[in-house]
N, C-alpha and C positions, 0 to 999 in steps of 0.2 A: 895531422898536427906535428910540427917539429916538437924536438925537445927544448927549444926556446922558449917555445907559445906554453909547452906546462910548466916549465920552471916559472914564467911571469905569473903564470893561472894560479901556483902553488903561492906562489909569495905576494901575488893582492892579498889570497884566502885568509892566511897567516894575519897579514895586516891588518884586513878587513876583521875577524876574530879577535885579536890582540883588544882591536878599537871597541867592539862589542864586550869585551869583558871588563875595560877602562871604566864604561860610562854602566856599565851594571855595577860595579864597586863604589864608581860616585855617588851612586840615585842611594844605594844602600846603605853608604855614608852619610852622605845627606838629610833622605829623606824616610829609611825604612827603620823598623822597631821603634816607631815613636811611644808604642805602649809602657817602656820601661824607663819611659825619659821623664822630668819632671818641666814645669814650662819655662827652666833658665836651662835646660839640656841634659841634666848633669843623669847621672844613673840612679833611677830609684832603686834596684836593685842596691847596689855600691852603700847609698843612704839609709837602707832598711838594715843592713849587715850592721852598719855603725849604730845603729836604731838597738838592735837588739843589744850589741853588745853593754850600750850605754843603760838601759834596761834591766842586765843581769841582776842576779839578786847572789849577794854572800849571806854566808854562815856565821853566825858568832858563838863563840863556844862560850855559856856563863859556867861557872865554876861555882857549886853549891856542894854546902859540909853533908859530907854521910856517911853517918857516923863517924870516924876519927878521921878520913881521908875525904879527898874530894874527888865529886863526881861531876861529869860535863852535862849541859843540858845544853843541846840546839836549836838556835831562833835563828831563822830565815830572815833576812833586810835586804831592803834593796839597798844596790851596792851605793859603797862611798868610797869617794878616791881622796878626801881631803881627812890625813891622819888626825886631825883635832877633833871631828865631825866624827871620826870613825869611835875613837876615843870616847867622845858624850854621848853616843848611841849605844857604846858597850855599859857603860855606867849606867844608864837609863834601864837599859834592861836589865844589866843584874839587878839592880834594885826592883825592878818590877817581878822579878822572878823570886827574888831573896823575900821580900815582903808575903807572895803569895803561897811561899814554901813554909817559911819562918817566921808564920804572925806573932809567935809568943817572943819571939827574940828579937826583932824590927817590926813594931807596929806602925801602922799609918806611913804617907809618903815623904821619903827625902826629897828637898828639890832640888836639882844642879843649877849652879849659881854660877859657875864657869869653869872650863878646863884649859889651861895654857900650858907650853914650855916655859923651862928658865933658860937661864943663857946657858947652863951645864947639861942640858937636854931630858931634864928632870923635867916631870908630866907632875903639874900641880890641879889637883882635884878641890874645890871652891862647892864648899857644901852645906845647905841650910841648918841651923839650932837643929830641925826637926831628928836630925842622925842623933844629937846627944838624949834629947829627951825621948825618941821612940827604941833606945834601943835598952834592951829589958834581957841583958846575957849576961852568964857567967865567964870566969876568964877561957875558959875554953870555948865559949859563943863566942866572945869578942875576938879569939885568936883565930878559930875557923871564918870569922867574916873576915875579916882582914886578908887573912892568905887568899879568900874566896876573891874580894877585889881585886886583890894586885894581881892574880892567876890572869883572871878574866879580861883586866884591860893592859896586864903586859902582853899577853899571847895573839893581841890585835893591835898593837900598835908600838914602832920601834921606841922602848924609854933607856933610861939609865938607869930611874929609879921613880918611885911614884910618893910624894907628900899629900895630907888630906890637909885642905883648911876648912876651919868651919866660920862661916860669916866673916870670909878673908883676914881671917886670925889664924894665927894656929893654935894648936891642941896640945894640952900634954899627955891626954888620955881620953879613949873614947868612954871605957864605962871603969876607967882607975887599975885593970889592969897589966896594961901594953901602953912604955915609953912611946906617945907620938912626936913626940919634939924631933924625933930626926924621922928622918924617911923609910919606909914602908920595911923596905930590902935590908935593913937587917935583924929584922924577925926573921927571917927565913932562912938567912946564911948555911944555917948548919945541916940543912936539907938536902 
């Protein structure tokens, strides 16, 4: 054989190999791992990742009086990305925690009646009669619930400041001893 005939012999091979890996990349593109594909193609894999992440569950920290300071208790939720929602679930549980902690000082259930912003990005909490008449505290009950709410649902959700209405009114007192006519924050200032 000359060195013509192997350089041609060398360079079909080449081609001929090139062409065999072309159409092994196709068929694998095409046609192979259909196990992990769903039946418009996409990645079940890819969609199980987004699955879980959507799935996650957060932490919310309630915030309950003990003794003169306050202590955190954590409840698992499944996650929420929409801060109002995040907001009435924080509220929701403090009170479910606050009631089962503190039956002599919040008896029976509050309802939430609604939670919005204002235009000044003030978190207005909209809450049944049942807050004035089940809550059964001294001024030091009424001061440690208070800080206990605004803790709990300022540290889950960005506010300014937090007002309570009760039966979309406002208050001027929960139990006669804490100014509620303005907002939450500044009880607390001096903190």
């Amino acid at each position: 054989m000359s060195k013509n005939n192997i350089k041609n012999i060398i360079i079909i091979a080449v081609v001929i190999l090139l062409f065999i890996i072309a159409l092994s990349g196709l068929w694998f593109y095409f046609y192979g791992d259909r196990n992990n594909t769903d039946e418009y193609g996409h990645s079940i894999i890819g969609l199980n990742k987004q699955k879980s992440l959507l799935e996650d569950k957060s932490v919310l920290n309630i915030y309950f009086p003990d003794d003169m300071k306050l202590g955190v208790h954590k409840v698992e939720i499944k996650r929420i990305f929409d801060s109002l929602e995040l907001g009435k679930a924080s509220v929701r549980e403090f009170f479910s925690y606050y009631t089962s902690l503190n039956s002599t000082v919040l008896s029976g259930n509050v309802e939430i009646l609604g939670i919005y912003y204002g235009a000044d990005n003030m978190l207005y909490i909209n809450l049944s009669r049942d807050l004035i008449r089940n809550f059964h505290g001294d001024a030091v009950d009424e001061y440690m619930f208070l800080r206990s709410l605004y803790m709990t649902v300022s540290s889950h959700i960005e506010v300014t400041d937090i007002k309570l209405l009760v039966d979309s009114h406002e208050i001027s007192s929960l139990a006669g001893h804490y100014d509620l006519s303005h907002p939450l924050k500044h009880l607390f200032v001096n903190e």
